[in-house]
C-alpha positions in Angstrom: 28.9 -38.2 84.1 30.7 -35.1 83.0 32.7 -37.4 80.2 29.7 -38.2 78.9 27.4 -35.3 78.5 30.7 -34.0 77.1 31.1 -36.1 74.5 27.3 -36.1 73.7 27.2 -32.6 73.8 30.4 -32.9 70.8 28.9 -35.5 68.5 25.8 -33.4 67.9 27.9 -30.1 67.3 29.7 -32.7 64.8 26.6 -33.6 63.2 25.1 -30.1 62.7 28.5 -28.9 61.4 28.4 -32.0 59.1 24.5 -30.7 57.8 25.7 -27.0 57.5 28.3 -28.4 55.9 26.3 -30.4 53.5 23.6 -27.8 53.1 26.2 -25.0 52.0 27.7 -27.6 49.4 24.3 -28.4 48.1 23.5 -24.9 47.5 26.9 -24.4 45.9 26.1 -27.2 43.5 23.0 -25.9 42.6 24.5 -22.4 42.0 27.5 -24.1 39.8 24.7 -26.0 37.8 23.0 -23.3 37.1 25.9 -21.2 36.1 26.7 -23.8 33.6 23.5 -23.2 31.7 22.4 -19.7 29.7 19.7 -19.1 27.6 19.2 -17.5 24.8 16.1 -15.3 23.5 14.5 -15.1 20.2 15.7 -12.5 17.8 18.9 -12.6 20.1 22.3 -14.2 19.6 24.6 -15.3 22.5 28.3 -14.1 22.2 30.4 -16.6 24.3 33.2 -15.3 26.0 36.0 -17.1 27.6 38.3 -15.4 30.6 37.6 -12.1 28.3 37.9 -13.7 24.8 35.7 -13.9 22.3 35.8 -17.4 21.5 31.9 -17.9 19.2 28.3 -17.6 19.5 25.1 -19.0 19.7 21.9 -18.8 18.2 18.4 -19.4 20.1 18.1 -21.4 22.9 19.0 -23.2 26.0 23.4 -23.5 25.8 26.0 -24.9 28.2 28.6 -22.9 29.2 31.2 -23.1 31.6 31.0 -21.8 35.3 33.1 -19.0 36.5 35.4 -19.1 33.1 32.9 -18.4 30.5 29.8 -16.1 30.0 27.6 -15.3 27.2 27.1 -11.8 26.2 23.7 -11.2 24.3 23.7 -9.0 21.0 19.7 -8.0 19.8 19.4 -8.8 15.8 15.9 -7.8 15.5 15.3 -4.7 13.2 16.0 -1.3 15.0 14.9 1.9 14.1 16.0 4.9 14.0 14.5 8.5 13.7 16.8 11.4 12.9 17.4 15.1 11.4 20.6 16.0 9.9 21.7 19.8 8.9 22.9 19.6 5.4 24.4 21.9 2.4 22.9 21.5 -0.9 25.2 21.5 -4.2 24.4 24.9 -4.6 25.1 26.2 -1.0 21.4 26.1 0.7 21.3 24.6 3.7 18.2 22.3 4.7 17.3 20.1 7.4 16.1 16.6 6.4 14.2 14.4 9.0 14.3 10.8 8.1 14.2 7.1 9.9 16.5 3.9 9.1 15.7 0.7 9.4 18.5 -1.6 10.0 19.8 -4.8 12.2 22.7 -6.7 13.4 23.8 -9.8 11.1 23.8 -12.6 13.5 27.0 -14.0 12.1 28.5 -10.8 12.8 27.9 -10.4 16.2 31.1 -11.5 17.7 33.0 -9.5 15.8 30.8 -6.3 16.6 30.8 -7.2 20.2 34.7 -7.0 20.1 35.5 -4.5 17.7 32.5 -2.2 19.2 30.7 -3.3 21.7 27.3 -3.3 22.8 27.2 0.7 22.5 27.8 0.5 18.7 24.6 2.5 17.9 25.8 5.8 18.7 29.6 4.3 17.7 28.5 3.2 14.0 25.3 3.8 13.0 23.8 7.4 13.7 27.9 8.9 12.6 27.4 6.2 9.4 24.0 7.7 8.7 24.9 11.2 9.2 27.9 11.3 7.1 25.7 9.5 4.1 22.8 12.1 3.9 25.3 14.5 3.8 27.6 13.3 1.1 24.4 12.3 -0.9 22.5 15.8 -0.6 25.9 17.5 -1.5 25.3 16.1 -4.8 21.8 17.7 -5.4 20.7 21.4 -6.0 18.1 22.2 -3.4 14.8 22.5 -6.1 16.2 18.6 -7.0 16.0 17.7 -3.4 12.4 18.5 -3.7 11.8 17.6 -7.0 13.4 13.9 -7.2 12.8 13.4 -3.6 12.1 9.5 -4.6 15.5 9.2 -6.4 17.4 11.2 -3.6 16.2 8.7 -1.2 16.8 5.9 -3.2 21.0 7.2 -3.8 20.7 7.6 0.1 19.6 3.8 0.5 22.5 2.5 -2.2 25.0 4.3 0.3 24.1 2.8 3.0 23.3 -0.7 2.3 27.1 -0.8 1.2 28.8 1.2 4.5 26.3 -0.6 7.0 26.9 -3.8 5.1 30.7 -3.5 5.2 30.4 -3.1 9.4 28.4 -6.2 10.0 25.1 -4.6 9.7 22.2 -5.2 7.0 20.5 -2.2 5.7 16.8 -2.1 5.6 14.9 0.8 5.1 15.0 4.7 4.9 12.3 6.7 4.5 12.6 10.9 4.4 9.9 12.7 6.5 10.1 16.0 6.1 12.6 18.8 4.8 12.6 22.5 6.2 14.6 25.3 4.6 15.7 28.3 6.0 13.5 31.5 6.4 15.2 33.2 3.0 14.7 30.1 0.7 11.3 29.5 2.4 10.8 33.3 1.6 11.4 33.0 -2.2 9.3 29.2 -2.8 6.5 31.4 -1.3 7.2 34.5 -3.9 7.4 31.6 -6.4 4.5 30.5 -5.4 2.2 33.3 -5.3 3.6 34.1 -8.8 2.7 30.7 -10.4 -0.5 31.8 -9.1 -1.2 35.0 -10.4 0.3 33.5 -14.1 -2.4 30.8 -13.5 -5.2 33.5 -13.3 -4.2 35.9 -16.0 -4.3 32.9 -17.9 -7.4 31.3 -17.1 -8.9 35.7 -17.5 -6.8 35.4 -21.1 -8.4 32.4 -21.7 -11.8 33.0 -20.5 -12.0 36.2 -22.7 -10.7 34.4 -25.7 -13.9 32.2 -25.4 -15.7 35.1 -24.7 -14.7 36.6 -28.1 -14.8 33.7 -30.2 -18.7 33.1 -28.7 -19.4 36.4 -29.8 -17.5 36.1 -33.8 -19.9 32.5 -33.8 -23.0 34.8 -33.1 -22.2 37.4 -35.2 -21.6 34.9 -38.2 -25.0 33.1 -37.6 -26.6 36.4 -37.6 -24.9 37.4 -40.6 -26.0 34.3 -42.2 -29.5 34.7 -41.1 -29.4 38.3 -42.9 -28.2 37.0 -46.0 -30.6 34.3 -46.2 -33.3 36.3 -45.5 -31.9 38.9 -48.1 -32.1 35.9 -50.4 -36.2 35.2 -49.6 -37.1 39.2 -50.4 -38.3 38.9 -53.5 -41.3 40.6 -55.2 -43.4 37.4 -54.6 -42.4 36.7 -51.7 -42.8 40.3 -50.3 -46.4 40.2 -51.7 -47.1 36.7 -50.1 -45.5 38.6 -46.5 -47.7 41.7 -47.1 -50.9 38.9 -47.6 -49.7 37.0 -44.8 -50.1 40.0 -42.4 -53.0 42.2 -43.6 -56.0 42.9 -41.7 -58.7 42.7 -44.7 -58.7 46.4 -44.6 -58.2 48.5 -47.6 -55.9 51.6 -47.0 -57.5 55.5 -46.9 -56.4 57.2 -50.3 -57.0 60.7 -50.5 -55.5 63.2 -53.6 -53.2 65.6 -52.9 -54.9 69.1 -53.0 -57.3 67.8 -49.8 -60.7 68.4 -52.1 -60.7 64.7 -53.3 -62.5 61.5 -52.7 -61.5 59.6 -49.1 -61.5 55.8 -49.9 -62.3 53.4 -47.1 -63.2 50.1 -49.0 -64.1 47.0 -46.8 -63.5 43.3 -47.4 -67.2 43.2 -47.4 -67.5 46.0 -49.9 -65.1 43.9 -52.4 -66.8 40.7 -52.2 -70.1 42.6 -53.0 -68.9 44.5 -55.2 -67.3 41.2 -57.0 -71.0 39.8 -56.7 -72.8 42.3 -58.1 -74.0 41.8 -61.8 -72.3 44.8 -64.0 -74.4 46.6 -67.2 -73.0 45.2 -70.4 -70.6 48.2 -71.3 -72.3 48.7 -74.8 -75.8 49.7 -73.7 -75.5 53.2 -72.9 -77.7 54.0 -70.2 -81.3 55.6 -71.5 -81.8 59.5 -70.4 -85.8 60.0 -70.1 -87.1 62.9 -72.7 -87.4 66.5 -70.8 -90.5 67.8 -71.4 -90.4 71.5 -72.3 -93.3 73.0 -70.8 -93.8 76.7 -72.8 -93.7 80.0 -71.1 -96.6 82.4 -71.1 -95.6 85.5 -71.7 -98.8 87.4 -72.0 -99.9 90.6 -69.5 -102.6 89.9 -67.3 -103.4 93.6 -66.8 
C-alpha cells in the first residue's frame, strides 16, 4: 500500500512540475515575442541598435527587432522650440540683451548619426551653444542704433547663419523670431534724452510753423484790405460822392446862418421846396405897382 500511494503521490508532483514547467516557458515565449516587436510613433524615428552599435533606423510604425541583441532607440523629429536671451556686444561696444525663439528639428535621415555622435541630450550639446555663438557673431557686426533700426535685416543675417551651422549638424533650421532687446541703464538713459529732444524740435516746429501761418493770414488780410481802400479810392469821385451824399440824406435842408450872428437862420423843408417849386412866380418884367400916397395938407392956422 505504501509503494503505491508513493508512487501516486510522485506522478502528480511530476505532472505539476511538468505544468509549472510549461507555464514558465509559455510566459517566456510570450515575453521573447514581444521583445521582438517595437513600435514606432508619429513624428518619431526608431534608431536600431545592435549589442551597442548603431546599425540603421526606422521610420513610423510597427518594426521587428531582435530579442535581447537589438533595441530601438527613439529620436523626436517634430519641430522644437526654443526660447532664449543672449548678452551681446554691439560693433561699437554697447552691450544689449536680445530675447529671441528658434524653431528647428531633427532630420530624420540624420538621426543615427546624432544619436551616436551626441546623443539624445544634444539640445543643450548643439543647439542652445550653436544659437548662442550665432547672435553673437551676427550682432558684433551691427552698431547698436542698427540693431534697432534694421531689426528685420539683423534677424534675417541671424536666420542665414544658422540654417547653414544647424544644417551642417544634422538639424534643419526653421524659424527665428527676436522678441525684445533691453539696453543698459546709460544707453537707455541717452534714447530717452534723444527722445524728449526730438520732441521739443517737433513743437518748436509745429509753434514756428503755426506762427508762420499766423503771419501770412494776417499779410492776406492786410492786402484785401488794401485792395478794398484802393478800390474804393477809385469810386470817390464828384458824382459819385453827390450820389453817396443823396443816398443818405434825410430831406432836411441844413441851418445857414452869416457870420456876424445878426443874419437870417434858414431851416428849409422838403415840403417848403416842393411848394415853393409849385408856386406860380410874377413874370420878372412887371414891376410890382406901389399905390399913390395921398398927401393930406397940414393946417397950420391958430385957433386962439
Amino acid at each position: 500500500m505504501l509503494n503505491k500511494s508513493g508512487s501516486q503521490t510522485n506522478r502528480k508532483e511530476l505532472k505539476v512540475g511538468k505544468m509549472v514547467a510549461l507555464i514558465v516557458l509559455g510566459v517566456a515565449v510570450l515575453i521573447v515575442a514581444f521583445s521582438s516587436f517595437a513600435v514606432v510613433p508619429a513624428g518619431h524615428t526608431g534608431v536600431r541598435v545592435t549589442l551597442g552599435r548603431v546599425v540603421g533606423h526606422e521610420s513610423e510604425g510597427l518594426i521587428f527587432t531582435p530579442p535581447f541583441v537589438q533595441n530601438v532607440v527613439l529620436m523626436d523629429n517634430r519641430t522644437q522650440a526654443l526660447e532664449m536671451r543672449t548678452e551681446a556686444v554691439t560693433r561699437d561696444l554697447q552691450s544689449v540683451s536680445m530675447m529671441y525663439t528658434v524653431n528647428y528639428s531633427l532630420n530624420q535621415d540624420m538621426a543615427g548619426n546624432v544619436f551616436r555622435e551626441i546623443g539624445l541630450g544634444f539640445e543643450s550639446i548643439i543647439i542652445r551653444p550653436t544659437v548662442e555663438e550665432t547672435v553673437k557673431d551676427v550682432t558684433a557686426r551691427y552698431t547698436i542704433e542698427e540693431l534697432i533700426t534694421q531689426r528685420a535685416r539683423v534677424s534675417s543675417d541671424i536666420a542665414t547663419e544658422l540654417q547653414a551651422n544647424l544644417g551642417a549638424r544634422g538639424f534643419t533650421f526653421e524659424r527665428f523670431n527676436i522678441v525684445d532687446f533691453a539696453f543698459s541703464a546709460e544707453f537707455s538713459n541717452a534714447i530717452e534724452q534723444v527722445r524728449i529732444a526730438e520732441q521739443n524740435a517737433l513743437r518748436a516746429y509745429q509753434d514756428l510753423e503755426r506762427s508762420r501761418h499766423e503771419a501770412e493770414a494776417e499779410r492776406v488780410m492786410a492786402r484785401a484790405q488794401a485792395d478794398v481802400l484802393r478800390y474804393q479810392a477809385s469810386e470817390l469821385t464828384d458824382t459819385n460822392l453827390m450820389a453817396m451824399w443823396i443816398e443818405r440824406w434825410n430831406g432836411v435842408l441844413p441851418t445857414v446862418m452869416t457870420g456876424d450872428g445878426n443874419g437870417m437862420l434858414l431851416n428849409f423843408g422838403l415840403d417848403d421846396i416842393q411848394s415853393s417849386v409849385n408856386t406860380p412866380r410874377a413874370p420878372a418884367s412887371t414891376p410890382a405897382q406901389t399905390p399913390p400916397v395921398t398927401q393930406t395938407p397940414v393946417d397950420t392956422t391958430d385957433n386962439d
